[in-house]
Structure formats: C-alpha cells, structure tokens
KOLZAGU-997137 format. One record per residue: x, y, z of N, C-alpha, C in turn; residue in one letter. Coordinates in pm, whole numbers, plus 50000, padded with zeros to 5 digits. Example, Ala and Ser with C-alpha at 12.3 -4.5 7.8 and 13.67 -1.06 7.14 Angstrom:
513194943150780512304955050780513204967050780A;512854977550708513674989450714512905000350787S;
END
This chain:
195735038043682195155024843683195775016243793X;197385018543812197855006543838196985013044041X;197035023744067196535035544226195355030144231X;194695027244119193205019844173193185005344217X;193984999544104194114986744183194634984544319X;195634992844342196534991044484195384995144574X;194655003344578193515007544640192355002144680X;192074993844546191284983144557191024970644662X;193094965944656193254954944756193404959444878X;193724969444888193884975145057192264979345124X;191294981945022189724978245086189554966545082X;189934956945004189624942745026190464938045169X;191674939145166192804936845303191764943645385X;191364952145413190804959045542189704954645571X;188744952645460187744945945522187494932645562X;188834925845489189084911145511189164915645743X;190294924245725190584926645930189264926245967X;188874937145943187354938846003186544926146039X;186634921645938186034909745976186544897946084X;187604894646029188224883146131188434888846302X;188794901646261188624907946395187454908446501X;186194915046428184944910846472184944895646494X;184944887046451185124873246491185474866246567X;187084871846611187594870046718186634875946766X;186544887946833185504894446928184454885547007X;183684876446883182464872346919182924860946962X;184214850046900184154842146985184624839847126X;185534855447109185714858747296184984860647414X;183884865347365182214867747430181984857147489X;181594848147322180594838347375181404829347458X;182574822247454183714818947556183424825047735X;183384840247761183144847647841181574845347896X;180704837747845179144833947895179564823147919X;180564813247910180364796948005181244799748131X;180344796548217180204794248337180864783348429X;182224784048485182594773748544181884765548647X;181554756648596180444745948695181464734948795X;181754742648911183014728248968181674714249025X;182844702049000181894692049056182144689949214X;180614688149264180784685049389181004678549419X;181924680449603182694672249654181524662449722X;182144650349806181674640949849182994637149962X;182154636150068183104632450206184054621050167X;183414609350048184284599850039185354601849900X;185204611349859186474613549791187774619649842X;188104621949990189264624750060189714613950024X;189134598850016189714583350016190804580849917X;191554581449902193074575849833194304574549861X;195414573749745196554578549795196784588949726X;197814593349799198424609849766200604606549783X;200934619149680201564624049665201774638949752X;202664638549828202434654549921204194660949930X;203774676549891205104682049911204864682150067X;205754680450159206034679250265207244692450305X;207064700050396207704712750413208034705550585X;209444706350653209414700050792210414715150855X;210374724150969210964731951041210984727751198X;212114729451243212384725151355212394741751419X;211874741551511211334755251576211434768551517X;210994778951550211404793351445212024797451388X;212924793051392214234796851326215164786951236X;214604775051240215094760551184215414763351035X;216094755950987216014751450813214514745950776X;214304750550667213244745150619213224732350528X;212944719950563213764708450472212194705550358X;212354701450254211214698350145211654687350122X;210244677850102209964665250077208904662249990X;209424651849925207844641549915207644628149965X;206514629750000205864621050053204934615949992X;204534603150039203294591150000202644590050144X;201674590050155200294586950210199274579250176X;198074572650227196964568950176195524576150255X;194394581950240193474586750316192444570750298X;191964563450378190474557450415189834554150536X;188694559950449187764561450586187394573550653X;188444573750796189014579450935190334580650948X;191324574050874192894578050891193424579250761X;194094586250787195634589450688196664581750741X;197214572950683198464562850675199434565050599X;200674569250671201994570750662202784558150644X;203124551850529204324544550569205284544850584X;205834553350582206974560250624207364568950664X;206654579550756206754588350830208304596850860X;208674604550837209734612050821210414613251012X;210864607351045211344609051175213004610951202X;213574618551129214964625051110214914634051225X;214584643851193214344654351287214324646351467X;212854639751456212724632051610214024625951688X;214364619151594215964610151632216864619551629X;217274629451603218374638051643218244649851715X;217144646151790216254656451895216954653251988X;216954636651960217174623352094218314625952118X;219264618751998220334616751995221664629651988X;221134641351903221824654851905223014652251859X;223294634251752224764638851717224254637151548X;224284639851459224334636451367224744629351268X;225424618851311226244608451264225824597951267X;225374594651459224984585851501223074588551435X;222974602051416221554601051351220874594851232X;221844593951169222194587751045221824571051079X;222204568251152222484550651165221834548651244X;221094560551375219804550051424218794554151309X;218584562051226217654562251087217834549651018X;218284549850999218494533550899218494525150958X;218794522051129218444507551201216954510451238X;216564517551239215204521251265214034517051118X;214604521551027213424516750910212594525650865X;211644519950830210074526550796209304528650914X;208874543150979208064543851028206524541350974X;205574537451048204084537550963203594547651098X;202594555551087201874565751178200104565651107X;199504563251189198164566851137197424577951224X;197034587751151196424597251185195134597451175X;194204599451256192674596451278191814611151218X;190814607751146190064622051174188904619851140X;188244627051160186784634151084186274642651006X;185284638550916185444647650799183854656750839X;183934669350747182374673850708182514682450613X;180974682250527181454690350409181064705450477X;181414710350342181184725450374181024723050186X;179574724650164179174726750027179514742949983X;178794746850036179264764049978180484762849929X;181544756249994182854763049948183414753849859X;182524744249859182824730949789184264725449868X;184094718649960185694718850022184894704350140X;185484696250203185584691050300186794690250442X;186174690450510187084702550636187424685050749X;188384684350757188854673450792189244680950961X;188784672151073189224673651195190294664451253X;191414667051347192684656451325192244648551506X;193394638551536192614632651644193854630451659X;195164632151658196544629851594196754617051768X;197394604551693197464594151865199094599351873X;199984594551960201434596452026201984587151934X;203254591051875203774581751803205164577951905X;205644563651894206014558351919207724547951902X;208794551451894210234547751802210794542551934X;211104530051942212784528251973213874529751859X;214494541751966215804543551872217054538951957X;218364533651823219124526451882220224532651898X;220744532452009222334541951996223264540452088X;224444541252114225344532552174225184521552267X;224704512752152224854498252231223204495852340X;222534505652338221454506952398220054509052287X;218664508752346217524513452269216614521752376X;216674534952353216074544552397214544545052325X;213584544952460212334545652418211724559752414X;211264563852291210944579052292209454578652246X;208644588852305206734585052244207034604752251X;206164602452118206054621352094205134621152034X;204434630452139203184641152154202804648452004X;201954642751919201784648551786200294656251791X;200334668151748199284676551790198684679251586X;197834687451589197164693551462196594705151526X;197254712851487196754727751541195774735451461X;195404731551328194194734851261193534723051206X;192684731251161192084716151072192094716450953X;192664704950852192404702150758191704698050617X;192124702750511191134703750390190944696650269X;190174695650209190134684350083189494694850009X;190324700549909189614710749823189294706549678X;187834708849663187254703349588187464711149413X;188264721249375188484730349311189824721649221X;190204713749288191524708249232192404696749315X;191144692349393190844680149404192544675649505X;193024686549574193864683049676193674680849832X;194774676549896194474677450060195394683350139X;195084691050202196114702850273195814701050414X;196914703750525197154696750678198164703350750X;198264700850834199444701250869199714696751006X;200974690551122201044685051230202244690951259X;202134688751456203284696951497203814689051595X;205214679751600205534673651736205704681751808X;205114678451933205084691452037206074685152131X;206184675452175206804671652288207344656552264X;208754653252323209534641252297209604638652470X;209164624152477209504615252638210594603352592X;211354604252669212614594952613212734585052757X;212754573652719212744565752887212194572353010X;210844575952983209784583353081210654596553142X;211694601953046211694616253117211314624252965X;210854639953022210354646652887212144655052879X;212224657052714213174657252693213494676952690X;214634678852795214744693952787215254697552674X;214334712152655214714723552526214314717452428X;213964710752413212704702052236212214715252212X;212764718952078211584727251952210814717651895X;209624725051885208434715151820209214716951681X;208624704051584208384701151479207444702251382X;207284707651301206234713751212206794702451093X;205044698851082205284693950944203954697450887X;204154703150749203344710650705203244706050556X;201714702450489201414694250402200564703850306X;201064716350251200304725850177199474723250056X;199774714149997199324708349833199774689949818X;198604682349841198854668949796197644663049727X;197734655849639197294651749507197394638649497X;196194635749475195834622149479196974614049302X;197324601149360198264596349247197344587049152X;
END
C-alpha cells in the first residue's frame, strides 16, 4: 500500500515537470518571435551633451592616458569646454613641472569642432563629417608667452549610432607652430572618443 502511494506521487511530481517544463518551452518561443524594432535615427538627435571616455596617445609608442570628458553637439559643432591640452603644452615646453603651471595659468580651453552630418538609414547610424579649424593657446613659461596654433586633423569620420544612442570620433594633432616656427620632432596626438553618451 504504502509502494503505491509513493508511486502515485512521483506520477503526480513528474507530470507536475512535464508540464512546467513544457511551459517554460512555450514561453521561450513565443519571447523568440518578438522582433527587435530599433527606433529611427534623425540627423537632429546627434544634438546634446555628452559624457565621453576620452583615450589620448602621444605617437606609437606613447602611454595611453583615459579620461572623461564633457562636450555639447548643436547643429554643426561639437563644443569642448575644456579641451584637454596637457599633452600640447609639454610638446612646447618638454619640462614637466613647468607643464603643470602653464596648465593651470592657462585654464579652460573651449575648441569647437565643425561638421556635417548624413544619415545612413540602413544602418540606422548618422555619419558625421569633421571640418576640424587650428586651435589656438598662449602658453606661459619663463617669464614669457609663447604662441602655439596646432593643426587638428579627423582622419575618419564620425558616428552617432542609433542602436544605443552614442557618438564615436576621433582627432589627431598633427602639427604644433610655436612663434611662427613648426616645432621639431612633434608626435601627433591622438585623441580618440570610442563610446559617448548623451547625459
């Protein structure tokens, strides 16, 4: 008596699995028929501000320094208020001490970067073209202010991906003029903007 009962609940236990199991099943399916629908982009949603990991290398072989950064996109430019110019000033200057203190007599750089946008629906993405102008620092250093304008290039073009709604870039100082001479042995500057997210 007692072999039938035990028998009993272990067809009830089993068919209880069977079931919930099948269940799961089906609601894994029907889960597996919805269809990710992304929303489309629009040229004017590049427009905001952003949050950007900022990656900066000073020629091939450089340290790789990580940042964040703030930006704003409208319009036609991306606006920097504060533009990272460490690197530039101890291009100049080559001591690191004194790099330190024309950084801080120097301030906030602002840089605006120009571009043009177009979509590319298929990929759902908007493909940003750069127009990058010469940026511009007096830096201060013994007792003098050295005028330096550097050559800022965009060697690809940039993206506004519509999948997760970031903006990816990147710019390269190519060349430093310091009191109208160009400055010997300058490694370009890479600054490279892989993932930024609107705040």
């Amino acid at each position: 008596m007692k072999i039938i009962k035990v028998m009993k609940k272990l067809t009830v236990l089993k068919a209880f699995m069977t079931v919930l199991v099948a269940f799961a099943a089906l609601s894994l399916t029907s889960c597996n028929d919805d269809k990710y629908e992304p929303i489309p982009v629009k040229l004017e949603d590049v427009n905001g501000n952003y949050k950007a990991k900022l990656f900066i290398q000073q020629g091939n072989k450089g340290n790789l320094i990580e940042k964040i950064i703030s930006f704003s996109a409208q319009d036609t430019i991306i606006t920097f208020k504060d533009f990272p110019i460490r690197e530039i000033v101890e291009s100049v200057i080559k001591d690191p001490v004194k790099t330190d203190s024309a950084v801080a007599k120097i301030g906030k750089v602002e840089y605006k970067l120009n571009y043009t946008s177009k979509m590319s629906a298929e990929q759902n993405i908007v493909e940003l073209t750069f127009a990058p102008k010469k940026l511009s620092i007096q830096i201060p250093v013994d007792g003098v202010t050295k005028d330096a304008v550097i050559t800022v290039a965009a060697k690809q073009k940039g993206f506004f991906v519509g999948q997760d709604w970031s903006l990816r870039f990147g710019l390269v100082a190519e060349k430093i003029i310091v009191d109208g001479v160009e400055l010997a042995h300058f490694e370009t500057i890479k600054y490279n903007f892989p993932y930024s997210i609107k705040n």
